[in-house]
C-alpha positions as CSV (number, residue, x, y, z in Angstrom):
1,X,-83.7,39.2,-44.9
2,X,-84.2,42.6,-43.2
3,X,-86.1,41.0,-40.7
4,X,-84.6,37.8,-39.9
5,X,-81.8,40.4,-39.0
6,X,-83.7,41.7,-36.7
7,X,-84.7,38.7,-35.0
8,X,-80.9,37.5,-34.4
9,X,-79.1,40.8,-33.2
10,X,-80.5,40.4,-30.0
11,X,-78.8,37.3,-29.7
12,X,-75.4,39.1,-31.4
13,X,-75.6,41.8,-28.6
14,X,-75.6,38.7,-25.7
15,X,-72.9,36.6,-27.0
16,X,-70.8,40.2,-27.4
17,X,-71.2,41.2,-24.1
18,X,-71.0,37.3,-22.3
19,X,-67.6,37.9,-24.2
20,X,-66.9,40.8,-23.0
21,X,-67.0,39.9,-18.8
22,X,-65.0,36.7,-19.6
23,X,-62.5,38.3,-20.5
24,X,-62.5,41.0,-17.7
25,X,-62.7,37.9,-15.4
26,X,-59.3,36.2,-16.8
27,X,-57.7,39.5,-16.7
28,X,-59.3,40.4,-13.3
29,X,-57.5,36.9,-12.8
30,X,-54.3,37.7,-14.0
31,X,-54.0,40.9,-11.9
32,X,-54.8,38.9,-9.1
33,X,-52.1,36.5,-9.3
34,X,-49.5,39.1,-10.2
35,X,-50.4,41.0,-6.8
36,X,-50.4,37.3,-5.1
37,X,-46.9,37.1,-6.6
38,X,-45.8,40.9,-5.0
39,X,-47.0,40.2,-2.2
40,X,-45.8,37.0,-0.8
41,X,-42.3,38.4,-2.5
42,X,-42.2,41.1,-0.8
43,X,-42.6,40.4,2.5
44,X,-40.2,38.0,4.8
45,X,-41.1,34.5,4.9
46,X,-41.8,34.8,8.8
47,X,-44.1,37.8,8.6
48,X,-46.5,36.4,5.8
49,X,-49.7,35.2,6.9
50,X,-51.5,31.9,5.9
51,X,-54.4,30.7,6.0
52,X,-54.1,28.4,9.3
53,X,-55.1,29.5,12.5
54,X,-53.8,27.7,15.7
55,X,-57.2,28.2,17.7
56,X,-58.2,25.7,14.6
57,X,-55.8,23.7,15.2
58,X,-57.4,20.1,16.3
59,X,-54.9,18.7,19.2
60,X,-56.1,15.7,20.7
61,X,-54.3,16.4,24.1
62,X,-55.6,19.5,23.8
63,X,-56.7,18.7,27.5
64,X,-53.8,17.1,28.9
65,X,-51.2,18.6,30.5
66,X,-47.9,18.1,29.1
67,X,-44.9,17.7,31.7
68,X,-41.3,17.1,31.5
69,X,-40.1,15.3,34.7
70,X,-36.4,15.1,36.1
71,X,-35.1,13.1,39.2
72,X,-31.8,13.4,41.3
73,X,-30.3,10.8,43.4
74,X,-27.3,10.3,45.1
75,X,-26.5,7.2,48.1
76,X,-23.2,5.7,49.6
77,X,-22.3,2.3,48.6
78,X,-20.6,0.0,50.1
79,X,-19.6,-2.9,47.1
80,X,-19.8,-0.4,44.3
81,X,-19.4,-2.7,41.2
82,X,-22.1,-4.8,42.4
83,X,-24.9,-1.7,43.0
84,X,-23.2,-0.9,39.5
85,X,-24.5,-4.3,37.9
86,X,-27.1,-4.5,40.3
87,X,-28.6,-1.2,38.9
88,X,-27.8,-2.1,34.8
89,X,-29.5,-5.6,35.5
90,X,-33.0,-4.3,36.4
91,X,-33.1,-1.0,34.3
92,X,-34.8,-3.3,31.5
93,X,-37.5,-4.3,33.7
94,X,-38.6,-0.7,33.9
95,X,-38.2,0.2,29.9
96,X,-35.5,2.2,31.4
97,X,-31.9,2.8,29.5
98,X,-28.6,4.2,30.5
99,X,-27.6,7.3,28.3
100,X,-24.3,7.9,29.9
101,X,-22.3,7.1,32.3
102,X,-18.9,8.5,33.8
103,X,-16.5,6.4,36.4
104,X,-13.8,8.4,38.4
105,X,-11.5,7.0,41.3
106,X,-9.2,8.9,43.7
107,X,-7.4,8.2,46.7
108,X,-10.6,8.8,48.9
109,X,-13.3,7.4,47.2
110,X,-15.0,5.8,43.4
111,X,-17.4,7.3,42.3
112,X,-20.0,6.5,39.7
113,X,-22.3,8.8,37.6
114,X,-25.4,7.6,35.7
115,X,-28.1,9.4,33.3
116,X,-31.0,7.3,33.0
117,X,-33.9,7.5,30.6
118,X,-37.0,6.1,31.9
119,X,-41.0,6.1,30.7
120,X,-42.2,8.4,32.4
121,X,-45.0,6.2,33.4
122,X,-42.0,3.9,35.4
123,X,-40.4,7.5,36.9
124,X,-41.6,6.9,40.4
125,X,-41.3,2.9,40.7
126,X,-37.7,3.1,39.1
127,X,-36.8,6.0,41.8
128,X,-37.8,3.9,44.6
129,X,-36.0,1.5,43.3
130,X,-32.7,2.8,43.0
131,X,-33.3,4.6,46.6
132,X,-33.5,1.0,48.2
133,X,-29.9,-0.2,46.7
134,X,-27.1,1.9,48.5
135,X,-26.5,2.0,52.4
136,X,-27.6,5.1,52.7
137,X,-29.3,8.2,50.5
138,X,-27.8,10.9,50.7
139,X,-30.2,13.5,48.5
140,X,-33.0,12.8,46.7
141,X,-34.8,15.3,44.5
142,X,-38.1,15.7,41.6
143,X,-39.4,18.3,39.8
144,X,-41.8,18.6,37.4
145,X,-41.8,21.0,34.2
146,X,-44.8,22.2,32.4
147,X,-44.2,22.3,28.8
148,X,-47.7,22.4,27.6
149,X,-48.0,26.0,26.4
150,X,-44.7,25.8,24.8
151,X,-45.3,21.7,23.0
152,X,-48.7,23.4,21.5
153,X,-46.8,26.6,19.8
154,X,-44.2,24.7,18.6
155,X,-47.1,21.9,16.9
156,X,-49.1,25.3,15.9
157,X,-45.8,26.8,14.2
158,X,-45.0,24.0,12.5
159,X,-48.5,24.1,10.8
160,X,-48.6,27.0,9.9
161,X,-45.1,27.0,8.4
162,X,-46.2,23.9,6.6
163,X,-49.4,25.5,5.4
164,X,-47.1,28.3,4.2
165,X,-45.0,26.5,2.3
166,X,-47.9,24.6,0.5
167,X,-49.1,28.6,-0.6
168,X,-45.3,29.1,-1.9
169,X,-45.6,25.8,-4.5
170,X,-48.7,26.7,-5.4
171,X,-47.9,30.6,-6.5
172,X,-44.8,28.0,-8.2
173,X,-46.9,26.0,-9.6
174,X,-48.5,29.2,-11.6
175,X,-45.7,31.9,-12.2
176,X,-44.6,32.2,-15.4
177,X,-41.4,34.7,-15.2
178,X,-38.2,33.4,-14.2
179,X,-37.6,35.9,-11.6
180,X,-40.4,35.2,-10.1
181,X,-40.0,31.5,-10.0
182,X,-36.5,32.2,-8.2
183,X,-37.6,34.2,-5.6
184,X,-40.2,31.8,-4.5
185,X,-37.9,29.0,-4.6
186,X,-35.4,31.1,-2.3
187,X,-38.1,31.4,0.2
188,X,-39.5,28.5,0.2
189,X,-35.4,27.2,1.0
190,X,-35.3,29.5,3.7
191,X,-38.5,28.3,5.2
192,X,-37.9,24.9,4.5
193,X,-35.2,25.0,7.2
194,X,-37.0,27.0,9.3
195,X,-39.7,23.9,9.4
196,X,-36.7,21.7,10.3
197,X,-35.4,23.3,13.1
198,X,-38.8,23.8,14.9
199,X,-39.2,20.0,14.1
200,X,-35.8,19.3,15.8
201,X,-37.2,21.3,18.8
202,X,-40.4,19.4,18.4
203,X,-39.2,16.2,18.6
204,X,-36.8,16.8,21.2
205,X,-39.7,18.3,23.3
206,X,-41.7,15.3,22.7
207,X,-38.6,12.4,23.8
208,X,-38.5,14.6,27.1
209,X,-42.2,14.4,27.7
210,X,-42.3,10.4,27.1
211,X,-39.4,9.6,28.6
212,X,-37.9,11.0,32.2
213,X,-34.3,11.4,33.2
214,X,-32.9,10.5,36.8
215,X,-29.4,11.5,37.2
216,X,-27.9,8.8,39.5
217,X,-24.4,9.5,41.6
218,X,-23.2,6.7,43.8
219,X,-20.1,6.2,45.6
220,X,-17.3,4.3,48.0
221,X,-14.8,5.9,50.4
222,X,-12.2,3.6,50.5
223,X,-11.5,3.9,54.4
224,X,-14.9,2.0,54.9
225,X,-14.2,-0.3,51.9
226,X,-14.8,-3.4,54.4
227,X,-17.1,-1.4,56.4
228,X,-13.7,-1.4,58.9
229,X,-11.9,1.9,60.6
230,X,-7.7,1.0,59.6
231,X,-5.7,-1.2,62.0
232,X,-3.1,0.3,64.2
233,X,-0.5,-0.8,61.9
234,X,-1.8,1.2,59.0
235,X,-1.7,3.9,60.9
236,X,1.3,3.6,62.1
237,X,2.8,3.2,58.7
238,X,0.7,6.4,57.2
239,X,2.2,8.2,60.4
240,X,6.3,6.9,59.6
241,X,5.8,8.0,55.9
242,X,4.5,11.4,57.1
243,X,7.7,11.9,59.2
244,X,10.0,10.9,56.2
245,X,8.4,13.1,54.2
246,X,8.5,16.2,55.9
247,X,12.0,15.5,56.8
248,X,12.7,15.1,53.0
249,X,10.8,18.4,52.8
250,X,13.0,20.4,54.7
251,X,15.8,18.8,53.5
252,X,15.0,20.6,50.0
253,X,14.2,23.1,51.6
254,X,17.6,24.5,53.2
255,X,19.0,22.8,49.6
256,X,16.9,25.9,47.7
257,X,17.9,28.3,50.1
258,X,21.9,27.9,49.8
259,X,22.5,31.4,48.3
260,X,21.0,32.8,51.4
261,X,23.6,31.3,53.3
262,X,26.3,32.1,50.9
263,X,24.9,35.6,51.6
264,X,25.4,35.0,55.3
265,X,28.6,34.3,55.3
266,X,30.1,37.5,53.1
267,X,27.9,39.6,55.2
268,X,29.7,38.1,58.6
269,X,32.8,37.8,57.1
270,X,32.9,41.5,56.1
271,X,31.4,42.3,59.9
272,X,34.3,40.6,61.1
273,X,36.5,42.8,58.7
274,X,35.3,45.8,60.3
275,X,35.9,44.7,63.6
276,X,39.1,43.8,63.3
277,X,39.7,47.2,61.8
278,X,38.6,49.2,64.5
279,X,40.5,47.0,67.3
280,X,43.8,48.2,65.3
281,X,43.1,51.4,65.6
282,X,42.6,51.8,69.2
């Protein structure tokens, strides 16, 4: 018996120590979640690090510039609701659409104000375009905007932020203590929105890259309506209601000024008073 003791308690002394580091290990595991847990909780949800990196980041226009193209155009007209249809009817054949439009009219002119969308791939042929309609162009401007170093930190923010909140649900997924789970679901609220805004901005960013805007002003004075200076009668008529209205003007005129003349006349009156006053005494 003594011996057969002897002969096992080797293998006692393993399985006691084997036991022994397992159970250092879970607790070693144990501390290391709780200082996961401090950690992320402790510091703001745009400070904390992750694990992406935006030089890993695989973009696959990493390449290609990224521009955001605008166009300005403005020309006389001579029939203005038919360069109005004229422009609406073709606009399809370009993938282009209106996004708004404004129409004003005054006694010298109508005018007509567009902003067009347009693939940026169309921007040039649709500019040309619309340069060739009116009777004449009157300005004409481009420009070209590169967005590329700001397109690729918004994509690398919003990866990281993502890869962020995935480290949030997992620390979730694991705590145990209610506090703890209700400060990682604040956070992960407040970064939740923060992912949505930067997507707004995102996608926003991208619609301006795809798709160019021309802002189109056209117009009509109405003295060259018919393409015609006006007749002699016209004039003539513009040139009798001129008169009669600066006769009416004056009229009103000496009507708003009648208690200056009522002044006028005491002060003459009492001129004369004094006058006549002197006269008797000589």
């Amino acid at each position: 018996m003594k011996q057969l003791f002897l002969i096992i308690q080797p293998a006692i002394f393993l399985f006691i120590v084997g036991a022994c580091q397992n159970s250092g290990d879970s607790t070693g595991q144990l501390v290391d979640l709780g200082k996961d847990f401090e950690e992320m909780l402790d510091v703001p949800t745009t400070e904390q690090p992750s694990n992406f990196q935006s030089e890993d980041f695989e973009n696959p226009l990493s390449n290609q510039r990224m521009l955001v193209k605008r166009g300005a155009l403005e020309f006389e007209s001579v029939q203005l609701e038919n360069d109005y249809q004229k422009i609406r009817n073709f606009l399809p054949h370009f993938n282009a659409y209106l996004e708004s439009e404004n129409f004003s009219n005054n006694d010298y002119s109508s005018t007509y104000q567009l902003r067009i969308k347009v693939p940026v791939a169309q921007f040039e042929s649709l500019m040309d375009t619309l340069s060739s309609v009116g009777k004449r162009t009157t300005n004409k401007s481009s420009n070209a905007e590169d967005v590329t170093r700001s397109f690729r930190d918004l994509k690398a923010t919003i990866e990281s932020k993502k890869a962020l909140e995935n480290r949030y649900r997992e620390l979730l997924s694991k705590a145990t203590q209610v506090k703890d789970m209700l400060e990682i679901e604040r956070n992960l609220n407040d970064l939740r929105n923060e992912i949505e805004g930067y997507e707004g901005r995102f996608r926003t960013l991208q619609t301006d890259i795809n798709y160019s805007t021309i802002n189109l002003y056209f117009f009509q004075l109405k003295d060259q309506k018919q393409g015609l200076e006006p007749s002699f009668f016209n004039r003539l008529t513009k040139a009798f209601q001129g008169g009669w209205d600066l006769f009416i003007w004056l009229l009103l005129a000496l009507v708003r000024l009648w208690p200056i003349g009522v002044l006028g006349v005491f002060i003459w009156m009492a001129i004369m008073m004094v006058k006549r006053k002197n006269k008797s005494k000589i």
